[in-house]
N, C-alpha and C positions, 0 to 999 in steps of 0.2 A: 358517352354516346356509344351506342350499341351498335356495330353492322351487320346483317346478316348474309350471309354469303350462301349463292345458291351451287347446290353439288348435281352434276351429271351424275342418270338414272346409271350410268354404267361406269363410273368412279370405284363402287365400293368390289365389282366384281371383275375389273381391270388389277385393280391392287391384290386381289386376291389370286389371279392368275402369272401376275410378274413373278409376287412371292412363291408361288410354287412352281415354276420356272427357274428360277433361283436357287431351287433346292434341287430338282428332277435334273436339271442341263449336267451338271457336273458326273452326277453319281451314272448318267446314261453315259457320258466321257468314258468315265471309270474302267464301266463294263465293257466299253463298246472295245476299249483300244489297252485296257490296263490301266491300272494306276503308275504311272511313271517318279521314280524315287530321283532327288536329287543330284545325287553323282552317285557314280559307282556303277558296277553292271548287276545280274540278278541279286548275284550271291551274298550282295553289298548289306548290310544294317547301319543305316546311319544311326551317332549319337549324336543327343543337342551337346553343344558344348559347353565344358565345366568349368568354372573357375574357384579361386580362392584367393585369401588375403594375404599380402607378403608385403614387407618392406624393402623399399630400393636404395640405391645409394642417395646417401645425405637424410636417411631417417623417414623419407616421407612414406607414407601408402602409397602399396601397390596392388594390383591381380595380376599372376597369373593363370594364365588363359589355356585349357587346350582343347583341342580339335582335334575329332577321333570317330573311327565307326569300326565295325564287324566283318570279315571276309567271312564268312557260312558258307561253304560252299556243297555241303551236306542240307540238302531242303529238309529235312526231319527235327534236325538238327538249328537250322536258319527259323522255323516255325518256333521252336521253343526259344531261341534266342528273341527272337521280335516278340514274342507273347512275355519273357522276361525282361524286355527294356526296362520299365520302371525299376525293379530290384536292381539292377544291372547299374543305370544310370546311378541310384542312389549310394553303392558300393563304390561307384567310381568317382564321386563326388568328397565322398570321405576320405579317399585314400590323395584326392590332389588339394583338398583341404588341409590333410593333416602335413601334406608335404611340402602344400608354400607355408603356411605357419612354421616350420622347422626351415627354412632356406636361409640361408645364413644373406644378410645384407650384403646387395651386391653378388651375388654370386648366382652362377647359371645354373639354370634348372638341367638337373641328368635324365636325357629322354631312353636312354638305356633301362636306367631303374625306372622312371613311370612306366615307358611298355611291359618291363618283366612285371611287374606290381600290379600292371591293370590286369596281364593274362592271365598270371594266377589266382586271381578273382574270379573272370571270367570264368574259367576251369570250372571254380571251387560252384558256382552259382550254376555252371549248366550244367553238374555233373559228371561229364566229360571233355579231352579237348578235342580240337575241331573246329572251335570260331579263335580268327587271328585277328587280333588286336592290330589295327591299323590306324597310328600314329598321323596327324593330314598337320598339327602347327602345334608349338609350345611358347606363348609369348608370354612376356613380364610387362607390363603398362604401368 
């Protein structure tokens, strides 16, 4: 059995107005007012945060976890940082990989050596310093 359903002459140009509603409302926010960043104040770069594989006491699988962003407070300096996130991210993913794979079972993670180890990435990747490595959680799960 076949139904055929009847559509409003103003259906297909109603959906076409939501959806670009949809698109336009945000991006006019945007401009209207700035794009507002999750924590931090200007000079802030958040990173997504990184994890890696480690094991915990009694042998099983673990991650840990950490949580981290940029103080730039150099805008010249903060633009090349934000425009290098991905490299950034990806340097700073290897170096907390390679560091819970090396954590000895059971044992805390040194948030001394991640901060010194992420900055002098960071450094080495903007060229200069000037963005500080800001540490926000280091957990083991």
């Amino acid at each position: 059995m076949v139904s055929h359903m009847t559509r409003s002459p103003l259906a297909a140009p109603l959906a076409a107005w939501l959806a670009l509603a949809a698109v336009v409302a945000p991006a006019a926010a945007r401009a209207a007012g700035g794009e507002k960043k999750k924590s931090g104040g200007g000079s802030y770069v958040p990173v997504q945060s990184l994890m890696g594989a480690t094991i915990r006491p009694g042998g099983r699988r673990g991650v840990l976890s950490v949580d981290l962003g940029l103080d730039v407070p150099d805008a010249a300096l903060r633009t090349r940082a934000e425009q290098s996130t991905p490299r950034l991210r990806a340097a700073y993913l290897q170096i907390v990989q390679s560091y819970a794979a090396g954590l000895a079972q059971g044992a805390v993670p040194n948030p001394d050596y991640i901060a010194q180890t992420l900055q002098r990435q960071t450094d080495a990747i903007l060229g200069k310093p000037g963005a500080k490595v800001l540490l926000g959680s280091i957990i083991v799960n």
